[in-house]
DSSP file (Angstrom, degrees, kcal/mol; ACC not computed):
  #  RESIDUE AA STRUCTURE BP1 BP2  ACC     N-H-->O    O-->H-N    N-H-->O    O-->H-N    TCO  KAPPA ALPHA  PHI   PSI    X-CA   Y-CA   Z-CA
    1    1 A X              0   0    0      0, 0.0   110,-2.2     0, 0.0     2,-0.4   0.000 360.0 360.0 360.0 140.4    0.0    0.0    0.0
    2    2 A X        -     0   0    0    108,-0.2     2,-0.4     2,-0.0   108,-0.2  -0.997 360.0-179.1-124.9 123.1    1.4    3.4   -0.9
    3    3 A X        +     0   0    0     -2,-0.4   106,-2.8   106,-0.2     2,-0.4  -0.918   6.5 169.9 -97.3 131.4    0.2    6.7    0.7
    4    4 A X  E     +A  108   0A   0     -2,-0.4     2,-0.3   104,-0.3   104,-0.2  -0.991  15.6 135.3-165.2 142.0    1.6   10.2   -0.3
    5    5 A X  E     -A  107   0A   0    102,-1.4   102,-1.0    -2,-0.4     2,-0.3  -0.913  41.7 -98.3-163.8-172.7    0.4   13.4    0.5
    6    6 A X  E     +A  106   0A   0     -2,-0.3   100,-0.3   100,-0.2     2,-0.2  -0.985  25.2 176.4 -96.5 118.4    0.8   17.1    1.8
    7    7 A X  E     -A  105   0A   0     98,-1.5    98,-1.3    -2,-0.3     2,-0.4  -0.754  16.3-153.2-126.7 104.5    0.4   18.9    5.3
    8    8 A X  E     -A  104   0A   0     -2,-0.2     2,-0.3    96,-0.2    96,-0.2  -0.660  11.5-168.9-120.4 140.5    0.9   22.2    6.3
    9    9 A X  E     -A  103   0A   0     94,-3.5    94,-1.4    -2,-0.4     2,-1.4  -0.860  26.3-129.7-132.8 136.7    1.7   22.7    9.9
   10   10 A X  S    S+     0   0    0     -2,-0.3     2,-0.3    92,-0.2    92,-0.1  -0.430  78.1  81.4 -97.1  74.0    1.7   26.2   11.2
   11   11 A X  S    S-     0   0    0     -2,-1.4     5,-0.2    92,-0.1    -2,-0.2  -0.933  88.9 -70.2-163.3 142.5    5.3   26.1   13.0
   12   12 A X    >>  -     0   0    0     -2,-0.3     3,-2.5     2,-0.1     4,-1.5   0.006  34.2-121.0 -30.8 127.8    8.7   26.6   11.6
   13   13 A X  H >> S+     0   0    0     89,-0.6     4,-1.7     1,-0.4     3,-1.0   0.887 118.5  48.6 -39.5 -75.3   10.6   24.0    9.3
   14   14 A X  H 34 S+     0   0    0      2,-0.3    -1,-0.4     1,-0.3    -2,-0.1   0.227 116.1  45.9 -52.3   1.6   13.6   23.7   11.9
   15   15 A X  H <> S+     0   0    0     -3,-2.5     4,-4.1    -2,-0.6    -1,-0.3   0.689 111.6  56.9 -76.9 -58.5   10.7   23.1   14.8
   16   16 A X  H <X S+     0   0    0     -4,-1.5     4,-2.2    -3,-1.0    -2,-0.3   0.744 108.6  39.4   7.9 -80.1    9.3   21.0   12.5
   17   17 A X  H  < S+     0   0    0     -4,-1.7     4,-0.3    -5,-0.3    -1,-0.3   0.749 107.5  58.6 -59.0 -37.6   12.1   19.0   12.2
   18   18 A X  H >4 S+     0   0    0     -5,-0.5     3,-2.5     2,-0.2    -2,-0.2   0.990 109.9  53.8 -74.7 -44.9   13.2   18.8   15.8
   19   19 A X  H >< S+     0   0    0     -4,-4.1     3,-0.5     1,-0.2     7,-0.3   0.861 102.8  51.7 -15.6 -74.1    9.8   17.4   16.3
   20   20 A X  T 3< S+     0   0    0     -4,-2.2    -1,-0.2     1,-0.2    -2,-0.2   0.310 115.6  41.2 -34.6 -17.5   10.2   14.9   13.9
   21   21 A X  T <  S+     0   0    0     -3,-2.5     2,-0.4    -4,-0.3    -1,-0.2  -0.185  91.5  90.2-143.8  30.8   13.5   13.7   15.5
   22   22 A X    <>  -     0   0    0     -3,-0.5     4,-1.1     1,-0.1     3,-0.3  -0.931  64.3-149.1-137.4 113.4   12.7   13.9   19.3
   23   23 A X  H  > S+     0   0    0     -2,-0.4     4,-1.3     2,-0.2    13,-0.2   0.400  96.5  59.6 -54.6 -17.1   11.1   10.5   20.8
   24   24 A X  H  > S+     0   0    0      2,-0.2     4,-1.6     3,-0.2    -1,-0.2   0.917 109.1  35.9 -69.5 -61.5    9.2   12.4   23.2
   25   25 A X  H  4 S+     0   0    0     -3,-0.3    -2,-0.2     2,-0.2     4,-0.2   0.762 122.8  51.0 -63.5 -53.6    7.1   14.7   20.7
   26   26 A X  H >X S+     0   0    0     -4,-1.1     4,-2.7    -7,-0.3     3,-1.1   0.854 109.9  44.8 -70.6 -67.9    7.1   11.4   18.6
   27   27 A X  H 3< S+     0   0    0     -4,-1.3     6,-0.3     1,-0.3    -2,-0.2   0.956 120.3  46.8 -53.8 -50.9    5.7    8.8   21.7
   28   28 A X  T 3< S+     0   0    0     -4,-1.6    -1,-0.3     1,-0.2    -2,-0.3   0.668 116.7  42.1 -90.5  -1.7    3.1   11.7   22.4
   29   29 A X  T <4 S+     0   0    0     -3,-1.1    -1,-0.2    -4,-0.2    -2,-0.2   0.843  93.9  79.8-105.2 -46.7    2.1   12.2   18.6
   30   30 A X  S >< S-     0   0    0     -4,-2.7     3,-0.6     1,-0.1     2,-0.5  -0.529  89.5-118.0 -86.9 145.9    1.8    8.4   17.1
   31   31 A X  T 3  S+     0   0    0      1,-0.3    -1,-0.1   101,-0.2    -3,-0.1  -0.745  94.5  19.2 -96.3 122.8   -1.5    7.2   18.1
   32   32 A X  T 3  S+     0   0    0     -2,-0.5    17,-2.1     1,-0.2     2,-0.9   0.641  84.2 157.3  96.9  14.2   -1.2    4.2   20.4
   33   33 A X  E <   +B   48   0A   0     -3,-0.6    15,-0.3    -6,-0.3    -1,-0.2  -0.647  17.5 166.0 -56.7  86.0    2.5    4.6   21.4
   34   34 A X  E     +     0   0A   0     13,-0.9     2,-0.3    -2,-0.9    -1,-0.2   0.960  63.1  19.5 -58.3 -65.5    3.6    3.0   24.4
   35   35 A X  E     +B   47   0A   0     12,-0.5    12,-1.3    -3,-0.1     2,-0.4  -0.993  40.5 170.2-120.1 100.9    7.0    3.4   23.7
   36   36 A X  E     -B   46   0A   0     -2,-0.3     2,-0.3    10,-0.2    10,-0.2  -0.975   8.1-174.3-129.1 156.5   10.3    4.7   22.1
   37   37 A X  E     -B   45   0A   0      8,-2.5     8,-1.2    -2,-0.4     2,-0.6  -0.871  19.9-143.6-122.4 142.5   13.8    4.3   22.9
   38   38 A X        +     0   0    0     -2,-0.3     6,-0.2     6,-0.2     4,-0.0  -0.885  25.8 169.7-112.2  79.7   16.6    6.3   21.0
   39   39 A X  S    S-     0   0    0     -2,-0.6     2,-0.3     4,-0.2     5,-0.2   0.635  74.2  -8.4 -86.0   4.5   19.7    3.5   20.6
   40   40 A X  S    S-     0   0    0      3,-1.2     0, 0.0     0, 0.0     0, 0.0  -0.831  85.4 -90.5-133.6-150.0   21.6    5.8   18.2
   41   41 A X  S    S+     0   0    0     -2,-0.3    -2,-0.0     1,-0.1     3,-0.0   0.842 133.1  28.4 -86.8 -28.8   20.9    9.2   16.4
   42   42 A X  S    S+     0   0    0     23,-0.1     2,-0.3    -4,-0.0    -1,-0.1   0.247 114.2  77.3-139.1   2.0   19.6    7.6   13.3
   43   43 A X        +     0   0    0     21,-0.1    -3,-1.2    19,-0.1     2,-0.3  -0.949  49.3 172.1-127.2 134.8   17.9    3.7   15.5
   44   44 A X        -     0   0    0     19,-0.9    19,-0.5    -2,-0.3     2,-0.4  -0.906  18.9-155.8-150.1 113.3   14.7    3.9   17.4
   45   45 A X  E     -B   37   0A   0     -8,-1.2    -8,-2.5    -2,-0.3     2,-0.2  -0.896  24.3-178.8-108.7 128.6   13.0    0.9   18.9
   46   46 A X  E     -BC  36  61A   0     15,-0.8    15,-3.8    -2,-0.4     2,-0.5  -0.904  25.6-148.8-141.8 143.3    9.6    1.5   19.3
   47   47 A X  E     +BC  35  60A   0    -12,-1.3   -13,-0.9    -2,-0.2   -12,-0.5  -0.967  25.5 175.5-132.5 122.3    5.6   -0.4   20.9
   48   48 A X  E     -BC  33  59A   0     11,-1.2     2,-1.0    -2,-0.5    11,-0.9  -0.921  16.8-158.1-140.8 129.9    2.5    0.6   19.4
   49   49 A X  E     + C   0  58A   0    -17,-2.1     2,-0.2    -2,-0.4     9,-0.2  -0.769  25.1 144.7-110.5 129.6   -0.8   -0.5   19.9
   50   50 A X  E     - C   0  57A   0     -2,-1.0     7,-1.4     7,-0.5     2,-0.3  -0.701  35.9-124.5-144.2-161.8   -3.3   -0.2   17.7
   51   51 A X  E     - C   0  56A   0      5,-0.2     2,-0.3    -2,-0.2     5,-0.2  -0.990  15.3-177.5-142.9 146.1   -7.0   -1.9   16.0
   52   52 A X  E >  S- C   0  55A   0      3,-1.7     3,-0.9    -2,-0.3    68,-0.1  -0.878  70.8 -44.8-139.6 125.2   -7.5   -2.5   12.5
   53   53 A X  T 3  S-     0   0    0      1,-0.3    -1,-0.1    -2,-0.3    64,-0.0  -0.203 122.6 -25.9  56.8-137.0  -11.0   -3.9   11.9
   54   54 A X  T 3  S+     0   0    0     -3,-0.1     2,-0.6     2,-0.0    -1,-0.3   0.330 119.7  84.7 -75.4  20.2  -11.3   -6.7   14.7
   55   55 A X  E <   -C   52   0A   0     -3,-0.9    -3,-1.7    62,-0.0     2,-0.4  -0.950  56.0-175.9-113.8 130.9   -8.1   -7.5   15.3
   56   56 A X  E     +C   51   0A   0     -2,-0.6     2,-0.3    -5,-0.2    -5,-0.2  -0.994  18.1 168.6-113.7 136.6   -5.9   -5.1   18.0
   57   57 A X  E     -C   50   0A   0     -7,-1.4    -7,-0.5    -2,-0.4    26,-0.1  -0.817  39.6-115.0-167.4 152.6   -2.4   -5.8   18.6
   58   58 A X  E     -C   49   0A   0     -2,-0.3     2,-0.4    24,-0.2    -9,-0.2  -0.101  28.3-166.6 -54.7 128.0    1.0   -4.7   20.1
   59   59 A X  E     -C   48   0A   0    -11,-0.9   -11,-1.2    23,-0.1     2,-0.3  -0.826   0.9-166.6-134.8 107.2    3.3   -4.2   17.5
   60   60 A X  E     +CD  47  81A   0     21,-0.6    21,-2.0    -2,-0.4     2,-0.3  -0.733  26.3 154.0-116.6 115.0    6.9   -4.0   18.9
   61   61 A X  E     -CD  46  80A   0    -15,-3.8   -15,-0.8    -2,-0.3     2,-0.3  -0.814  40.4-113.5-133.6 166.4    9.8   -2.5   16.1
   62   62 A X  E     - D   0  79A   0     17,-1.1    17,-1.4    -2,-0.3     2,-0.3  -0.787  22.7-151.9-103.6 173.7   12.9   -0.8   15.1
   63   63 A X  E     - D   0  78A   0    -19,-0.5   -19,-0.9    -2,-0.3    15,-0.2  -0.997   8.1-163.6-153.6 111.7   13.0    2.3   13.5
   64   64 A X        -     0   0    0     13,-3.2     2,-0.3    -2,-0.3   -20,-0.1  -0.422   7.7-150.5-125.6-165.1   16.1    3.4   11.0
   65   65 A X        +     0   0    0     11,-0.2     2,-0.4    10,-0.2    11,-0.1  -0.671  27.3 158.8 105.0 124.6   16.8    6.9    9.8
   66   66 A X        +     0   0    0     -2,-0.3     9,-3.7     9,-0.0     3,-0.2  -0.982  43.3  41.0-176.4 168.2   18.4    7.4    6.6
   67   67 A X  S    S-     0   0    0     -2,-0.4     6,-0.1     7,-0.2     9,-0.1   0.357  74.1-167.0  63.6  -7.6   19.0    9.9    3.7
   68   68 A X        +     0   0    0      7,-0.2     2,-0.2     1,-0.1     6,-0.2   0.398  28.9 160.9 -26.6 119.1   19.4   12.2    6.3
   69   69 A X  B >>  -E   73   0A   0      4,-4.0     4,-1.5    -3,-0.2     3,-0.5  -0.717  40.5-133.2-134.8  84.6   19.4   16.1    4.9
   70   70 A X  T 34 S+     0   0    0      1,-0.3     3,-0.1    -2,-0.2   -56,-0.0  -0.245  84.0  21.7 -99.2 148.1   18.6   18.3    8.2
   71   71 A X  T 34 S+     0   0    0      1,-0.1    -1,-0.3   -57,-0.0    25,-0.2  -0.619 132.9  26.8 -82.3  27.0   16.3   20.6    7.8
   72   72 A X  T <4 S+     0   0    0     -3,-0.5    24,-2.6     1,-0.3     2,-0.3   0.850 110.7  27.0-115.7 -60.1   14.2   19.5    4.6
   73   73 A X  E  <  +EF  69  95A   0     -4,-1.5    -4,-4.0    22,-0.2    -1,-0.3  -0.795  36.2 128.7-150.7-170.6   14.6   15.8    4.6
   74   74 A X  E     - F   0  94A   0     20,-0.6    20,-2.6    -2,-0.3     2,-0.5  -0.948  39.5-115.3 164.0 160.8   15.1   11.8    5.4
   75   75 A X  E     - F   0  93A   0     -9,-3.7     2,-0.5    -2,-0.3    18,-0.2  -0.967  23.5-160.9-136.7 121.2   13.7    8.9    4.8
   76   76 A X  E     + F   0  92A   0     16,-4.9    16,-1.8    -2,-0.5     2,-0.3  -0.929  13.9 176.2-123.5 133.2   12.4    6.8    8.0
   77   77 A X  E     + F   0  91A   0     -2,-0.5   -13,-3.2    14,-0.2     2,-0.3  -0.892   4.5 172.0-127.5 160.5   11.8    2.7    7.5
   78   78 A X  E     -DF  63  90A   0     12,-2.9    12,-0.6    -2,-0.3     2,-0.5  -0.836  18.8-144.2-150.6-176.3   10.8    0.6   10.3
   79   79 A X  E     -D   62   0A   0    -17,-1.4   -17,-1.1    -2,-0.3    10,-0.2  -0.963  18.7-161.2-160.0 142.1    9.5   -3.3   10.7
   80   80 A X  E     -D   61   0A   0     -2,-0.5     8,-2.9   -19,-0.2   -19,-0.2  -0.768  19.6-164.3-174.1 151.7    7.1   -4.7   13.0
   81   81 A X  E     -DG  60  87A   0    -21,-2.0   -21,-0.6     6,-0.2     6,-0.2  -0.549   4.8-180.0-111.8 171.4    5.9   -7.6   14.5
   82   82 A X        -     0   0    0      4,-0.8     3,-0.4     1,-0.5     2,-0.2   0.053  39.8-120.4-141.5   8.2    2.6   -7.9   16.2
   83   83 A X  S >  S-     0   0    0      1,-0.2     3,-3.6     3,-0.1    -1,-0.5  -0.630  91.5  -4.4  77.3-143.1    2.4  -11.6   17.5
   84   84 A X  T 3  S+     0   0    0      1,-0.3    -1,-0.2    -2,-0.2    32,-0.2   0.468 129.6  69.4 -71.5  13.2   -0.7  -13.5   16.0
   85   85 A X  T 3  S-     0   0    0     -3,-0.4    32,-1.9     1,-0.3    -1,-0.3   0.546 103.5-133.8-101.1 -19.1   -1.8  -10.2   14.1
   86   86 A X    <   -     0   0    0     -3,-3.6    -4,-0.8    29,-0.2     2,-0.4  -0.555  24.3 -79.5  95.8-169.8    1.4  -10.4   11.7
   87   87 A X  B     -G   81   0A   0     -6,-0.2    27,-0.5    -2,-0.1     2,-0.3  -0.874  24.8-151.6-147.1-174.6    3.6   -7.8   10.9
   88   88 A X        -     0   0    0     -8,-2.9    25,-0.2    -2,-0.4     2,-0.2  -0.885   8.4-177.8-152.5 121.2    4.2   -4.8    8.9
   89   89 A X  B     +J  112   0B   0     23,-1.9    23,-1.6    -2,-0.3     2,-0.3  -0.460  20.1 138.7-108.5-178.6    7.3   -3.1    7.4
   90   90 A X  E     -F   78   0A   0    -12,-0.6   -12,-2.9    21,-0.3    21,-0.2  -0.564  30.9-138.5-155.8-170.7    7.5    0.2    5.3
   91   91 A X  E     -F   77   0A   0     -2,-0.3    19,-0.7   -14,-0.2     2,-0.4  -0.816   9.8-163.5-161.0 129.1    9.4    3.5    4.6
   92   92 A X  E     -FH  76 109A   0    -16,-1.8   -16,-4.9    17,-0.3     2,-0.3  -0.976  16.7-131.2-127.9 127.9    8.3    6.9    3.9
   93   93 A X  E     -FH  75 108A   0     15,-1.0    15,-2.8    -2,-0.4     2,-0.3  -0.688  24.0-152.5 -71.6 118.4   10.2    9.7    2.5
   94   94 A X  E     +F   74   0A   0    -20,-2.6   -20,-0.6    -2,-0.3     2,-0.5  -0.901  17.8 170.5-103.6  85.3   10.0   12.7    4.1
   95   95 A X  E     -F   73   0A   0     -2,-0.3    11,-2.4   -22,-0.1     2,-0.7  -0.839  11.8-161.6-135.4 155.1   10.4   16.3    3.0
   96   96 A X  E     -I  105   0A   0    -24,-2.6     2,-0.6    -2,-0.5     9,-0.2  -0.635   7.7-171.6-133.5 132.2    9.8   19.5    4.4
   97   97 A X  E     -I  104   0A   0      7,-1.8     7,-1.5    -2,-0.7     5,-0.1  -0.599  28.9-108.3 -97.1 115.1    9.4   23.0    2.7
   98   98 A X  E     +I  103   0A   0     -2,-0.6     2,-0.3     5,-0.1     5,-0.3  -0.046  33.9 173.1 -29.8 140.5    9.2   26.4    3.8
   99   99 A X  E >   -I  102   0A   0      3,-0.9     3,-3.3     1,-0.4    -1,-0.1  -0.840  56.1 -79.2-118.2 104.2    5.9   28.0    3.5
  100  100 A X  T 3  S-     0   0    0     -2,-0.3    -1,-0.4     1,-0.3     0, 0.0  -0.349 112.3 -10.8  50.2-133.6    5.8   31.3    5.1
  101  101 A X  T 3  S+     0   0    0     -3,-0.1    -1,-0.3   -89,-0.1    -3,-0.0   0.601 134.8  63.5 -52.9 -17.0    5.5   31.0    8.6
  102  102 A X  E <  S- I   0  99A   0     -3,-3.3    -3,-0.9   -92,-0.1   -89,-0.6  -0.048  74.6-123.3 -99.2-162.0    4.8   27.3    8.2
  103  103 A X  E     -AI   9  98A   0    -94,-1.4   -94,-3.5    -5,-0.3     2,-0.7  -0.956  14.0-138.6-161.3 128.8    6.2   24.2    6.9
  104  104 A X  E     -AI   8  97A   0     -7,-1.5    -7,-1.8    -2,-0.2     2,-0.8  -0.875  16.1-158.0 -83.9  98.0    4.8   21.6    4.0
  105  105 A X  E     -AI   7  96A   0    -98,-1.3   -98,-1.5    -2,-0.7     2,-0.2  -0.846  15.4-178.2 -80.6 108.3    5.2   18.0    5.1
  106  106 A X  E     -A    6   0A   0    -11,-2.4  -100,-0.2    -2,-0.8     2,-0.2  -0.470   8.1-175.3-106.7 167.0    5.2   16.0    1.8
  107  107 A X  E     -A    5   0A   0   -102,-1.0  -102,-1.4   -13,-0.2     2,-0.5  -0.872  27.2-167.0-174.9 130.3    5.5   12.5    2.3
  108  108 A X  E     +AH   4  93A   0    -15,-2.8   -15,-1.0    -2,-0.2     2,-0.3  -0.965  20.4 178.9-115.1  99.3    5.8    9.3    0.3
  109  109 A X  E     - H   0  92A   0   -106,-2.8   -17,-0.3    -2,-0.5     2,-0.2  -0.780  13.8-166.2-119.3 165.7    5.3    6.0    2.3
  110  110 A X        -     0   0    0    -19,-0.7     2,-0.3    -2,-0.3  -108,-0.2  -0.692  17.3-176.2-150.0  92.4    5.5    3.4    0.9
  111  111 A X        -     0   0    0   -110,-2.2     2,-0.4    -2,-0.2   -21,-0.3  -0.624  19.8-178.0-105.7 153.5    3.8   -0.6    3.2
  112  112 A X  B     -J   89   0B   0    -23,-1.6   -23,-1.9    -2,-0.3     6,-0.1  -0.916   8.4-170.7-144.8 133.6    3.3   -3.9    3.4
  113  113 A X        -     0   0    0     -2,-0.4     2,-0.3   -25,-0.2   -25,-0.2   0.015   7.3-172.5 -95.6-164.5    1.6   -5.9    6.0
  114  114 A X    >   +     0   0    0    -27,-0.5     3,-0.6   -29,-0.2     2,-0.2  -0.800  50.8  27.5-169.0 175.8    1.5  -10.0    6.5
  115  115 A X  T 3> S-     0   0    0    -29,-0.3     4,-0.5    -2,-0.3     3,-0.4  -0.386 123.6 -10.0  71.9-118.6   -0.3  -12.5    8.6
  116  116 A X  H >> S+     0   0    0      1,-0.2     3,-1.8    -2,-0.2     4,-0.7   0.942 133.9  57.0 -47.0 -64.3   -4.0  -11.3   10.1
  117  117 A X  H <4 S+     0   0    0    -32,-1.9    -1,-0.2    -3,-0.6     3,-0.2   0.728 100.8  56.6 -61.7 -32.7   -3.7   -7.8    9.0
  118  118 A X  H >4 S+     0   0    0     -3,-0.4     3,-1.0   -33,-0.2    -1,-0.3   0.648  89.1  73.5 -82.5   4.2   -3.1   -8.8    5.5
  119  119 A X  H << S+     0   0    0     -3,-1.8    -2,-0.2    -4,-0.5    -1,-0.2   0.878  88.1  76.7 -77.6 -55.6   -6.5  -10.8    5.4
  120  120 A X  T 3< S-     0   0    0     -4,-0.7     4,-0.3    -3,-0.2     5,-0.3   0.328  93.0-127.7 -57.0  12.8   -8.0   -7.3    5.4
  121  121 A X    X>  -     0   0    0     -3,-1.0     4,-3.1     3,-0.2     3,-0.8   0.764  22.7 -93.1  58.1 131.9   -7.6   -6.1    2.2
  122  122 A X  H 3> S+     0   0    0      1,-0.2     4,-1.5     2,-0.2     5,-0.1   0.573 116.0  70.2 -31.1 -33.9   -6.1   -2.7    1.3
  123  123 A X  H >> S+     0   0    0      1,-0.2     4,-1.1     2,-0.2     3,-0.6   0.973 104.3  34.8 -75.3 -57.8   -8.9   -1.1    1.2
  124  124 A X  H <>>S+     0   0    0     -3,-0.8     4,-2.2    -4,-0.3     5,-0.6   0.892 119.4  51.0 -69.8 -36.4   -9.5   -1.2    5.2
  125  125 A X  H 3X5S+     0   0    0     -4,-3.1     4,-1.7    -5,-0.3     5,-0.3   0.954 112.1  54.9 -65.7 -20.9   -5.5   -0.8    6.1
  126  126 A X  H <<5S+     0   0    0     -4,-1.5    -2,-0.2    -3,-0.6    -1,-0.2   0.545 110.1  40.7-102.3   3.3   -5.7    2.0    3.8
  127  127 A X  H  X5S+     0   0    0     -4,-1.1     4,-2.3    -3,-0.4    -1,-0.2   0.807 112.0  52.2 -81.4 -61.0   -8.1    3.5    5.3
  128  128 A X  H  X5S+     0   0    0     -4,-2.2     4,-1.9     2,-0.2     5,-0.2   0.958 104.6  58.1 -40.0 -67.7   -7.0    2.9    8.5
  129  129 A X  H >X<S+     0   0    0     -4,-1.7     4,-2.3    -5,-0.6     3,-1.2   0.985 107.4  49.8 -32.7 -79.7   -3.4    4.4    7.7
  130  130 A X  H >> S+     0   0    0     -5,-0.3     4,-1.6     1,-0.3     3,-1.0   0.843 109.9  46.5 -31.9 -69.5   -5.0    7.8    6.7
  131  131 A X  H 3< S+     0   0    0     -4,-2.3     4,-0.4     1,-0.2    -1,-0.3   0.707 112.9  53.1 -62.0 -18.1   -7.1    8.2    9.8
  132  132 A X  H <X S+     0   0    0     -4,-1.9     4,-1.3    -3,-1.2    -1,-0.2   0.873 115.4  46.1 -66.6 -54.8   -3.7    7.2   11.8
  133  133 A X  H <X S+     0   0    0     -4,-2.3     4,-2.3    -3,-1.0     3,-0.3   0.918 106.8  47.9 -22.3 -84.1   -2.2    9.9    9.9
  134  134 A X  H  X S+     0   0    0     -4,-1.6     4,-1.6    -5,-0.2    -1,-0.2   0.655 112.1  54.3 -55.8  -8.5   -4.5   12.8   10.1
  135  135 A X  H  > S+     0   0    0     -4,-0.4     4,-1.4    -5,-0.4     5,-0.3   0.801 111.2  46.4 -92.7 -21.8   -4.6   12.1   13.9
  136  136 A X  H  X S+     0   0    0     -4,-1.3     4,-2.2    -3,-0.3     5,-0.2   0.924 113.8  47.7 -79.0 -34.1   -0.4   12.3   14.0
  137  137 A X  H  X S+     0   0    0     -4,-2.3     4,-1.3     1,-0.2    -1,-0.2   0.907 116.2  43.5 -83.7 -23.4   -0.2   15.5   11.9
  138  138 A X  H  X S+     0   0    0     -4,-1.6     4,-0.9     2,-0.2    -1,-0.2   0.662 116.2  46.0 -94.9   1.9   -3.0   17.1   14.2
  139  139 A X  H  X S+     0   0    0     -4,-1.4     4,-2.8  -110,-0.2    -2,-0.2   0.709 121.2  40.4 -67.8 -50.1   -1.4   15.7   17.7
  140  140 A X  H  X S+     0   0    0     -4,-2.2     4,-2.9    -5,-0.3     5,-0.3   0.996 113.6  53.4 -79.4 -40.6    2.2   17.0   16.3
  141  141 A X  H  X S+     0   0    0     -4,-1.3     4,-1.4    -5,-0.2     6,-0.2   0.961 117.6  40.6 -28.7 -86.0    0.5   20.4   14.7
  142  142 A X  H ><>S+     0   0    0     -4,-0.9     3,-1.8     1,-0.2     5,-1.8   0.846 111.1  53.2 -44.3 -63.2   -0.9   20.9   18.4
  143  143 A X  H ><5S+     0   0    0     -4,-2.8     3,-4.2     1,-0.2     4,-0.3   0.903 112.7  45.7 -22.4 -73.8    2.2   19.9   20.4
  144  144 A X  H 3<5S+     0   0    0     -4,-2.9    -1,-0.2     1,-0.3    -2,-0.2   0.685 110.6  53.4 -66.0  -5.7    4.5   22.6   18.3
  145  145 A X  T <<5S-     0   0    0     -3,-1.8    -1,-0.3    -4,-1.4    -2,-0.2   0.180 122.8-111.8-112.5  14.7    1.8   25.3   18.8
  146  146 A X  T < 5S+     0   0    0     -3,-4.2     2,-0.5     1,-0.2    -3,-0.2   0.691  77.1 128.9  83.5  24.4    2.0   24.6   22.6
  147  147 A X      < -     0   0    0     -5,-1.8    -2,-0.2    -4,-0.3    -1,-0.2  -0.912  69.6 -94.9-100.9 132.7   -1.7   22.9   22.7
  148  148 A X              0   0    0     -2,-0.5    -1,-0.1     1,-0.2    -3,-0.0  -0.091 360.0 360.0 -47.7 156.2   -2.2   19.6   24.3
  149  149 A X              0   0    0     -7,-0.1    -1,-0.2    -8,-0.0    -7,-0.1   0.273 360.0 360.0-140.2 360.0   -2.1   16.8   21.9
């Protein structure tokens, strides 16, 4: 499944980016985050729980970092396994572009599930994925504009 899109978030690129690269801001932004751990600048092991149709489950990962180009872009790929729910790996390309006072998050991702989760057809993971989405860019949106998220 492939997703790509646009978001403009009303905070500075370089805010923006420190966002983006701070596990804190990150744990409080992805919906269903238990947990991240920073084991280098560019490796991040990470627990999220989440539901797609009937199935919920813990899906426990690493996290990699790459292409790094500070402050417009990088490309972050991750794996993860979820127990009897199956697992799911991608990578989305990340870039971000002044807009005035703001900042344009373009984005390319690019997933693929197995076990349970792939038994639901694109259509509902790709569904899911969006609404997982809009809910991270309006969590991280609020966080940098100092609002609870």
């Amino acid at each position: 499944m492939d997703l790509t899109g646009e978001e403009r978030i009303a905070a500075p690129r370089d805010a923006v980016w420190a966002a983006l690269n701070d596990p804190d801001t990150l744990k409080a932004c992805i919906p269903g985050c238990q947990e991240i751990v920073r084991r280098s600048p560019t490796e991040l092991d990470l627990t999220v729980k989440f539901k797609i149709g009937v199935v919920s489950a813990t899906f426990s990962g690493e996290v990699t970092l790459s292409n790094l180009n500070p402050p417009e872009s990088y490309t972050i790929a991750g794996e993860g396994k979820g127990s009897i729910a199956g697992l799911a790996r991608g990578s989305a390309d990340v870039r971000l572009i002044e807009d005035g006072g703001g900042t344009i998050l373009a984005y390319d991702i690019h997933t693929q599930v197995g076990g349970k989760l792939a038994q639901f057809g694109s259509r509902l993971i790709g569904s899911s994925a969006r609404k997982l989405a809009m809910r991270f860019f309006a969590d991280l949106e609020a966080r940098l504009n100092g609002k609870a998220a």
